[in-house]
C-alpha positions as CSV (number, residue, x, y, z in Angstrom):
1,X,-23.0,9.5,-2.7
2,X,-22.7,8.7,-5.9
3,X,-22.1,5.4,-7.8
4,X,-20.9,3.7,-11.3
5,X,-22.6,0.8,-12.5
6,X,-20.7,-2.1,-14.4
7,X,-22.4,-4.0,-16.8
8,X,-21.9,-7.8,-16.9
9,X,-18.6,-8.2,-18.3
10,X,-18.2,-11.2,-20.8
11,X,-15.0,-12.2,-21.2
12,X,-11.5,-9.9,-20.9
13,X,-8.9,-9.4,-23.8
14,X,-6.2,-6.9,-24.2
15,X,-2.9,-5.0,-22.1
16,X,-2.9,-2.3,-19.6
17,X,-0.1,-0.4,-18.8
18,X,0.0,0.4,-14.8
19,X,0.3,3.7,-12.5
20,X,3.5,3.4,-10.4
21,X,4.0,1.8,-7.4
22,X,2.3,3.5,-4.5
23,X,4.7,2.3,-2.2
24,X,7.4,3.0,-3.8
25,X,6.1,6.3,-5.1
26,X,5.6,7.8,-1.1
27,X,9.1,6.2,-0.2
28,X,10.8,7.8,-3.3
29,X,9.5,11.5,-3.0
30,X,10.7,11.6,0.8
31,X,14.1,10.0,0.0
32,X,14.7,12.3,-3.1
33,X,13.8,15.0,-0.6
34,X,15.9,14.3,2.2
35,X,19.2,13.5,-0.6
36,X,22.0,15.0,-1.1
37,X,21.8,16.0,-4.9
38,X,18.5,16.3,-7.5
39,X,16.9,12.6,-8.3
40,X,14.1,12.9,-10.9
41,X,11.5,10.1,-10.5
42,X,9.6,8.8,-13.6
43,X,6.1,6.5,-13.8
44,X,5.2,8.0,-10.4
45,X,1.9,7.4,-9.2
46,X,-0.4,10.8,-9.4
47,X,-3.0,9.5,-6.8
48,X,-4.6,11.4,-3.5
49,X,-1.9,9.4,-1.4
50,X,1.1,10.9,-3.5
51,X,-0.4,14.2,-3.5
52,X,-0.6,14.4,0.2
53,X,2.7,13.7,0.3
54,X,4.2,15.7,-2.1
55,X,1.8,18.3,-0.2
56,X,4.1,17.7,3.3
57,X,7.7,17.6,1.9
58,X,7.1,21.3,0.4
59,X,5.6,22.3,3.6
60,X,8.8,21.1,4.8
61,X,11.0,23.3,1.8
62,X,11.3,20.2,-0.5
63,X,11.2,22.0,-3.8
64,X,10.2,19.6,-6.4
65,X,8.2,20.2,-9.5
66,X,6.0,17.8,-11.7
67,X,5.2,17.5,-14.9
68,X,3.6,15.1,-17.4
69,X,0.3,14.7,-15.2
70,X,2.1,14.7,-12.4
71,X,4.1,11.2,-13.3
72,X,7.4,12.9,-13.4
73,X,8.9,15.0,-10.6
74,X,12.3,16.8,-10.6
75,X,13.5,17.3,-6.9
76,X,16.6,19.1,-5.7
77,X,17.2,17.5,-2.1
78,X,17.7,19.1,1.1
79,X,20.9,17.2,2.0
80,X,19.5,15.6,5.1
81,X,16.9,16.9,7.4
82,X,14.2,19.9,6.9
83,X,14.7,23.1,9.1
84,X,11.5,23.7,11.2
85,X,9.2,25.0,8.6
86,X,6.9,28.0,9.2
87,X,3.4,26.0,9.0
88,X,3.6,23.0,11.6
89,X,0.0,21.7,11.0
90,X,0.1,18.7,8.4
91,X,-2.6,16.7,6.9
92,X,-2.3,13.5,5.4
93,X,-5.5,12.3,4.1
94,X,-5.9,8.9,4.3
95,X,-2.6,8.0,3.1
96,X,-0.8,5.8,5.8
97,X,2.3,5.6,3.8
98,X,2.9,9.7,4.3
99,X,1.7,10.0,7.9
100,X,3.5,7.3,9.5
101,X,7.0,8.3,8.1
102,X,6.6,11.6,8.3
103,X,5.7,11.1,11.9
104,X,9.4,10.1,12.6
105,X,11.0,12.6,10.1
106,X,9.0,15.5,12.3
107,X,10.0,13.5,15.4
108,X,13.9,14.6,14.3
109,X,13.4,17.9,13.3
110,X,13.5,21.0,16.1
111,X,10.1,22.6,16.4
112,X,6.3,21.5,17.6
113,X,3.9,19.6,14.8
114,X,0.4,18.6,14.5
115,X,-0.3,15.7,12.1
116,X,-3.5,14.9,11.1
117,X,-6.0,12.6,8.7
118,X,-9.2,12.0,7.4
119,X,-12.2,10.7,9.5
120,X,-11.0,7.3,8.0
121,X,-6.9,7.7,9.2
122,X,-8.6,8.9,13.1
123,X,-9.8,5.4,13.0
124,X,-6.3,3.5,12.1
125,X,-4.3,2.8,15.4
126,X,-0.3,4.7,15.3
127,X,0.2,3.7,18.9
128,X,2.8,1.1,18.4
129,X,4.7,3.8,16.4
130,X,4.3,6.2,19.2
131,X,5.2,3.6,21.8
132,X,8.4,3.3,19.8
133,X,8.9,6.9,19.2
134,X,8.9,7.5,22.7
135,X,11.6,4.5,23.5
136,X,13.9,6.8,21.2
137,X,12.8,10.1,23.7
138,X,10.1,11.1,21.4
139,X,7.8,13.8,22.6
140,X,4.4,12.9,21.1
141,X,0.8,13.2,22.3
142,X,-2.7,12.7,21.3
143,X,-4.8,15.4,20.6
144,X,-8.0,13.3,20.4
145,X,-8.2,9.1,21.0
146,X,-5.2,7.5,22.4
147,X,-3.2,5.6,20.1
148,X,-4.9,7.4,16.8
149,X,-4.5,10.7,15.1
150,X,-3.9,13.5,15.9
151,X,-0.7,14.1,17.0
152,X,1.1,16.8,18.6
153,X,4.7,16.3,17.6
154,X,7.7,18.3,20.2
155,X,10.7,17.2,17.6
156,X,14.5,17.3,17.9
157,X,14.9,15.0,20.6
158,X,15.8,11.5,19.0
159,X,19.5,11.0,18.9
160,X,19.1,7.0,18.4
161,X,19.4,4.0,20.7
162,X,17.5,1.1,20.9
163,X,13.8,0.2,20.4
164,X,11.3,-2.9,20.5
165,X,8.4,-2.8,18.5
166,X,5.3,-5.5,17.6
167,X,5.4,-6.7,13.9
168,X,1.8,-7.9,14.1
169,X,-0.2,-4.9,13.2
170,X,1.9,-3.2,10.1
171,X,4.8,-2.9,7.9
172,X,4.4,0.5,7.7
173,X,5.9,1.3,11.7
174,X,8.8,-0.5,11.0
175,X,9.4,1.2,7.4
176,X,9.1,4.8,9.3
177,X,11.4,3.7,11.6
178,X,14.1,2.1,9.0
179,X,13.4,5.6,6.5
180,X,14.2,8.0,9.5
181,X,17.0,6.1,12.2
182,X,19.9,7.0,9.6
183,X,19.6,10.5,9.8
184,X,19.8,10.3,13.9
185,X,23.7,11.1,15.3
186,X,23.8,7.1,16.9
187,X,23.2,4.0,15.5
188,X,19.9,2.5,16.3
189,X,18.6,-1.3,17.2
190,X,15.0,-2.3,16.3
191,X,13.6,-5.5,17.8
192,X,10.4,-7.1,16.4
193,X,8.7,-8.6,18.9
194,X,6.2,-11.4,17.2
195,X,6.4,-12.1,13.6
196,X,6.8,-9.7,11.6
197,X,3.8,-8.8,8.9
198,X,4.0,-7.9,5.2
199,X,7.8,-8.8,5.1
200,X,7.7,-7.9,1.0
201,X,7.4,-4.6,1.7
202,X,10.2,-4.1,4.2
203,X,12.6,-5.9,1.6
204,X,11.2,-2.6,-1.1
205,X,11.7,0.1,2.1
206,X,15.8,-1.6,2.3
207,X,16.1,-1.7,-1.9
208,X,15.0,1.7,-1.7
209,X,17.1,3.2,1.0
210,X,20.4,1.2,-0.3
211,X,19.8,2.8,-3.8
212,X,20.0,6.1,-2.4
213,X,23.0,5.2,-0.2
214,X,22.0,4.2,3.1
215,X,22.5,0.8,4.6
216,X,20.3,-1.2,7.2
217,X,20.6,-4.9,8.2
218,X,18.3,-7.7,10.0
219,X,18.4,-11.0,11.6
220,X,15.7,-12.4,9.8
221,X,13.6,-9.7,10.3
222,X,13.5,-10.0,14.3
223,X,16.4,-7.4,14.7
224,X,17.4,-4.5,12.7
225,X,20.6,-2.7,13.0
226,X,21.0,0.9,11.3
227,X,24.5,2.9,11.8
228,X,23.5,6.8,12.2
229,X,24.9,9.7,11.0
230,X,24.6,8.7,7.4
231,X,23.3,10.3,4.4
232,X,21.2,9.6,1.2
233,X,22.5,10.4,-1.6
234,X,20.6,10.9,-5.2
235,X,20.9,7.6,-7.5
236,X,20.6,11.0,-10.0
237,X,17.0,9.3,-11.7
238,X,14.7,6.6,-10.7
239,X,12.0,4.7,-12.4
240,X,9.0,3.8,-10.6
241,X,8.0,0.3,-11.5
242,X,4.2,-0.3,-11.8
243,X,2.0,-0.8,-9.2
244,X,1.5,-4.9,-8.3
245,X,-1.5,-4.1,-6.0
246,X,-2.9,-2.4,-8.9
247,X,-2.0,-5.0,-11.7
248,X,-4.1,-7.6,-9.3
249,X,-7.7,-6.4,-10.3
250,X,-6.7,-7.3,-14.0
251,X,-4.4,-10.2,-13.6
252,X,-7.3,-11.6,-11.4
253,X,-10.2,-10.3,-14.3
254,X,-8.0,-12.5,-16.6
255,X,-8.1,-15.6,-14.4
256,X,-11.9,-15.6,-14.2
257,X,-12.6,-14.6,-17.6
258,X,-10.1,-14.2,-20.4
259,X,-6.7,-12.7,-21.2
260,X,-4.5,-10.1,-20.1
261,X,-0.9,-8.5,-20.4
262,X,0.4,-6.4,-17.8
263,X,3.3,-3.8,-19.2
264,X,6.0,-2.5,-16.9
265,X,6.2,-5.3,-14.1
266,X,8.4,-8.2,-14.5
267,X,9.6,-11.5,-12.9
268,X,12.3,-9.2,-11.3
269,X,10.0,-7.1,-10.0
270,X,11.3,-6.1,-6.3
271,X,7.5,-6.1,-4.8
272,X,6.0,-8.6,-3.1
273,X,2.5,-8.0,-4.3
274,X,3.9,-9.9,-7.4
275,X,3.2,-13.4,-5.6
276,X,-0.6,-12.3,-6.2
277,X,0.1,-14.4,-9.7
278,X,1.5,-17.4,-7.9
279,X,-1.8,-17.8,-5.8
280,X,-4.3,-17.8,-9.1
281,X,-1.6,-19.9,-10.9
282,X,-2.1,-22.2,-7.6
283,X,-6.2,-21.7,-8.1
284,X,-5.8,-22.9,-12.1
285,X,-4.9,-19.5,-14.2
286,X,-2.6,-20.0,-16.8
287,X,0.8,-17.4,-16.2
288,X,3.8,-16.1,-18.2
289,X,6.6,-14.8,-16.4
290,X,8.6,-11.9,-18.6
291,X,11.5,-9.1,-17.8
292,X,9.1,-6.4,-18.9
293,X,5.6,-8.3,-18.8
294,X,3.4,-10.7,-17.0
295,X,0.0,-12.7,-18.9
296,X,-2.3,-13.9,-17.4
297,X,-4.9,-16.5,-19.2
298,X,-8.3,-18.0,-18.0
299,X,-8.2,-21.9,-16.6
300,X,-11.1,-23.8,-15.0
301,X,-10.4,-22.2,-11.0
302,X,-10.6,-24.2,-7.8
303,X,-10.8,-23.0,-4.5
304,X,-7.5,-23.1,-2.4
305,X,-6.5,-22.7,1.3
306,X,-3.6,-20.1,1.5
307,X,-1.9,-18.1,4.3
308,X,-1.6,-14.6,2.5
309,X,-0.1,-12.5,5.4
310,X,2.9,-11.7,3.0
311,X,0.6,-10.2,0.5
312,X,-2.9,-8.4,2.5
313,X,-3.7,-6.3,-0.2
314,X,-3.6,-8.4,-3.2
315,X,-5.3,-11.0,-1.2
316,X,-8.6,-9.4,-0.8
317,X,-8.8,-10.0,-4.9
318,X,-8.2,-13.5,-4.2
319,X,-11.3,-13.5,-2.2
320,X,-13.3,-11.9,-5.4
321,X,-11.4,-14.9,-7.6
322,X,-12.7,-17.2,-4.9
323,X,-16.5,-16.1,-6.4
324,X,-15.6,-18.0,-9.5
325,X,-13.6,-20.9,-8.3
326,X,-14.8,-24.7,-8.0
327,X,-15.1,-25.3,-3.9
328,X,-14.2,-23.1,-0.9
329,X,-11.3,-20.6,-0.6
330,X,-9.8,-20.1,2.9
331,X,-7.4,-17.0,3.4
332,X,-5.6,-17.1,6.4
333,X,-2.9,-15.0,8.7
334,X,-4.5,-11.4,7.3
335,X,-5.2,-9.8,11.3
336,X,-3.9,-6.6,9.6
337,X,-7.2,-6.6,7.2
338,X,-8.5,-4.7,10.4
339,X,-6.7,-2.2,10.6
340,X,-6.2,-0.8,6.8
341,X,-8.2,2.2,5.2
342,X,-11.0,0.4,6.9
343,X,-11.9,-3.3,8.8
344,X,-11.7,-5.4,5.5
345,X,-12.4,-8.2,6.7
346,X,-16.2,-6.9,7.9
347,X,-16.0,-5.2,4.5
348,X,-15.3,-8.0,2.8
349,X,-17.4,-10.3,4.6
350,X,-20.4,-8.0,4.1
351,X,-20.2,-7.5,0.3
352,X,-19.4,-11.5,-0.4
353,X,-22.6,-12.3,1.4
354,X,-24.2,-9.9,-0.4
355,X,-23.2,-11.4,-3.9
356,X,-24.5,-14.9,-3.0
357,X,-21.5,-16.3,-0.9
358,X,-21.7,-18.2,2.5
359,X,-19.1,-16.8,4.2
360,X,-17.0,-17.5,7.6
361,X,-14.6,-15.5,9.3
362,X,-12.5,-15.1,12.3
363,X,-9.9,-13.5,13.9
364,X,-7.3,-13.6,11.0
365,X,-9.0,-15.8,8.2
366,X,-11.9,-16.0,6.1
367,X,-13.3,-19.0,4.4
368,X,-15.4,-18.2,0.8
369,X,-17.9,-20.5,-0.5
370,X,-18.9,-19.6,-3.9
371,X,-22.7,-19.5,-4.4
372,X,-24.3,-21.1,-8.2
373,X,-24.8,-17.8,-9.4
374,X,-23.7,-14.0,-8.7
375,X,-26.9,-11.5,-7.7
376,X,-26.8,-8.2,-8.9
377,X,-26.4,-5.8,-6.1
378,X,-25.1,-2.5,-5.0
379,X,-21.3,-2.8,-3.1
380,X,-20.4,-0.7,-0.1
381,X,-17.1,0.2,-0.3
382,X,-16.3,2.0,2.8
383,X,-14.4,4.6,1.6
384,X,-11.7,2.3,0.7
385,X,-10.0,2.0,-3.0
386,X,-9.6,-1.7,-2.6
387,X,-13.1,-2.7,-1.6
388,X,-13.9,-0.9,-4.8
389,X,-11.0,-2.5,-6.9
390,X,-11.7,-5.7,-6.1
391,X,-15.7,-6.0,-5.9
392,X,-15.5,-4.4,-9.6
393,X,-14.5,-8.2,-10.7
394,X,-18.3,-9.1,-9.7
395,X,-19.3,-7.9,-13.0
396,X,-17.9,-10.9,-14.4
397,X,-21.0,-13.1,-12.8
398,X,-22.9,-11.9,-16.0
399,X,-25.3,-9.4,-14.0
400,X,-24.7,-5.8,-13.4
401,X,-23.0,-4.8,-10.2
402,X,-23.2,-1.5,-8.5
403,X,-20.1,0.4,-7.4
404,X,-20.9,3.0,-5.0
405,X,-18.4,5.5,-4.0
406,X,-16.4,5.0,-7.2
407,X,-14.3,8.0,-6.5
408,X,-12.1,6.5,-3.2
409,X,-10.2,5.1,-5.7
410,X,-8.6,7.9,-6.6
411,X,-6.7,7.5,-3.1
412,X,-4.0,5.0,-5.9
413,X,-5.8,4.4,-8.8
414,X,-7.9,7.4,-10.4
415,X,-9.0,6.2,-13.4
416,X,-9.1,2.8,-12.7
417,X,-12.5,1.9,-14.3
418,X,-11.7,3.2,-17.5
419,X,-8.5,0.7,-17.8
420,X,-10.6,-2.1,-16.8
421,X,-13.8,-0.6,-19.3
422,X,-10.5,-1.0,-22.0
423,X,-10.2,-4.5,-21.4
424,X,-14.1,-6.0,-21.1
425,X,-15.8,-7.1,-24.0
426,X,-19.4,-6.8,-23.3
C-alpha cells in the first residue's frame, strides 16, 4: 500500500477553487440522461464516483461526451427511460450515489440486471431499498449476503403505488426513490417511518428534479407524494456548484491555523454541507459569508456539543477541529457514520486515539478530548476518501503525519493534497 507523508503544516494562507459537487454531479448526469432535450453540465466533478456513473448511463445508451478533463459534459437525453441495453451486468465501484439510483431506474426498465460494487459497497447494507422496491412489485434478489450487493434486478414491473420506508440509515434510499417514482405510469406515496437522516440532501435531490421539470412534495419529510407519468425536461445548461464536503478540509485547515477563501460556493449555496461553517463559527473561527465566496480565519477554538445528523460528512472534520479546540467536543445523532464507505465511527475512533485523543463513543455519538500535543503517526484510512480528507488536518499539530492509502481519494477529490500543499506554509 502505499502512503504520502505531510509535513507539519505551520500556518494556512491563500484560496482554493473546488471540484463540483459530488452529489449534485451523480444526480445531474442521470437527470440530463433520462431528459427530454441536450443539458450540458459545467464544474462537474471528474472523480471515481462520477466515472462509474457516467460508465452506467452509456451502458444504458446515454450518449454524452466530456471534455475539459472531464468537468464539462454535453448529453443528448433519452426522453425518459433507457431500452434494455445489451450488457445487463453493471458495476458501481464504491459510489453509493450511482448504485442506489440506478437500482430503481433498472427496477423500471424491461429486462434482467446484475449490479454490483467493490469489496467495500458488498459491505454497505441496500436492504431497506430493496424492502421498498419490492412494496412497488420489484423483482430483486441477492446474489451473495442478504440485504448487500449483489443484486439480480428482473425490471419492468413498477407501475407506482405506495411505499413505507425507514429514514434512519440514509438519504440516499429515499433520493432513488424520489429520482425514479416520476417516470412510473401512477403517482406514488413514500412514508418515512422514523426521522428522517441527512434532510439537506433530500432538499438538493427536490431543487434538482424541479429544475429539470419534475415536481415532488412532503409533509415535513414524513410523507412524500410524486404524480407519475411525468417527464424531465433539459434546463438546456447547468452549473455544478462546488463541492461543500470538499470545501470542509480547508475551511476547517483555516480554523485551526490561518486563512482561507473558498471560490464558487456561496451563502446561497443549496447544500447543506454548507452548515459545516456555522459549527467552527460556533467552535471560535472567524467567517464571511459571500454570493460567490466563503473565508474562513483562525480564532482561539473551544470544544462544543453538537447534534450533526444534518451534516455526517462534514462532521467527521469537526472531529479533526476538535484536536485543536480548548475542552471536549461531543458529536451526536451520526448512526449513519456506520454504514458509509466504511464504519467511521471505529475509523474515526481508532485514528483519534492514535493522535493522542481520549476518546468515547457510542451508538450514535462520539465525545473528543483533545490531548497537549499531537504524536506523529501513520493514519489508516480504510479505503475511505474522508478518513483521509480529514486526518490530513493532523499535520497542523506541528509533527509529520502519515497518510496511507492516499489514492481513495480519488473516489471525489483526486488531487486533493496538492490543493491543500497550495495553501500550507511550512
Amino acid at each position: 500500500m502505499n502512503s504520502i507523508t505531510l509535513a507539519p503544516i505551520k500556518s494556512i494562507s491563500g484560496s482554493v477553487s473546488l471540484p463540483g459537487s459530488k452529489s449534485l454531479s451523480n444526480r445531474a448526469l442521470l437527470l440530463s440522461s433520462l431528459a427530454d432535450g441536450n443539458t450540458t453540465l459545467t464544474n462537474l466533478l471528474s472523480s471515481e464516483d462520477t466515472k462509474h456513473m457516467v460508465s452506467a448511463l452509456r451502458q444504458l445508451g446515454a450518449q454524452l461526451e466530456l471534455s475539459d478533463g472531464g468537468k464539462r459534459a454535453e448529453i443528448r437525453g433519452n426522453g425518459g427511460l433507457f431500452s434494455t441495453p445489451v450488457e445487463t451486468s453493471f458495476f458501481l465501484g464504491n459510489a453509493g450515489t450511482a448504485i442506489r439510483p440506478l437500482t430503481c431506474i433498472l427496477s423500471l426498465i424491461d429486462g434482467e440486471y446484475e449490479i454490483d460494487g467493490d469489496e467495500y459497497m458488498r459491505e454497505r447494507p441496500i436492504a431497506h431499498l430493496i424492502d421498498a422496491l419490492r412494496q412497488l412489485g420489484a423483482d430483486i434478489h441477492y446474489l451473495d449476503k442478504e440485504g448487500y450487493p449483489p443484486l439480480k434486478i428482473v425490471g419492468g414491473k413498477i407501475t407506482g403505488g405506495q411505499v413505507k420506508i425507514p429514514g434512519n440509515i440514509s438519504s440516499q434510499f429515499l433520493t432513488s426513490l424520489l429520482m425514479s417514482l416520476p417516470l412510473t405510469a401512477r403517482g406514488s406515496t413514500i412514508e418515512v417511518i422514523g426521522e428522517q437522516v441527512s434532510k439537506p440532501y433530500l432538499d438538493i435531490t427536490l431543487g434538482i428534479m424541479q429544475r429539470f421539470g419534475v415536481t415532488a412534495s412532503h409533509q415535513a419529510y414524513h410523507v412524500f407524494d410524486i404524480p407519475g407519468a411525468q417527464q424531465y425536461q433539459s434546463p438546456g445548461s447547468y452549473m455544478i456548484e462546488g463541492d461543500a464536503s470538499s470545501a470542509s478540509y480547508f475551511f476547517g485547515a483555516a480554523a485551526i491555523g490561518g486563512s482561507v477563501r473558498v471560490n464558487g460556493l456561496g451563502k446561497d449555496s443549496v447544500q447543506g454541507d454548507l452548515k459545516f461553517v456555522d459549527v467552527i463559527e460556533q467552535m471560535g473561527a472567524i467567517v464571511i459569508r459571500d454570493t460567490e465566496w466563503i473565508e474562513v480565519h483562525r480564532g482561539p477554538l473551544k470544544g462544543v456539543d453538537v447534534d450533526l445528523n444534518h451534516i455526517p460528512d462534514a462532521a467527521m472534520t469537526i472531529a479533526t477541529v476538535a484536536l485543536f479546540a480548548q475542552g471536549p467536543t461531543r458529536i451526536r445523532n451520526v448512526y449513519n457514520w456506520r454504514v458509509k464507505e466504511t464504519d467511521r465511527m471505529h475509523a474515526m475512533a481508532t485514528e483519534l486515539r492514535k493522535l493522542g485523543a481520549r476518546v468515547e463513543t457510542g451508538d450514535d455519538y462520539i465525545v473528543i478530548d483533545p490531548p497537549k500535543e499531537l504524536n506523529a503517526v501513520d493514519i489508516d484510512t480504510y479505503g475511505d476518501h474522508r478518513v483521509a480528507m480529514s486526518f490530513s488536518l493532523a499535520a497542523l499539530g506541528n509533527k509529520p503525519i502519515q497518510i496511507n492509502d492516499p489514492d481513495c481519494t480519488r473516489k471525489t477529490f483526486p488531487d486533493f493534497f496538492d490543493v491543500l500543499d497550495s495553501i500550507s506554509n511550512h
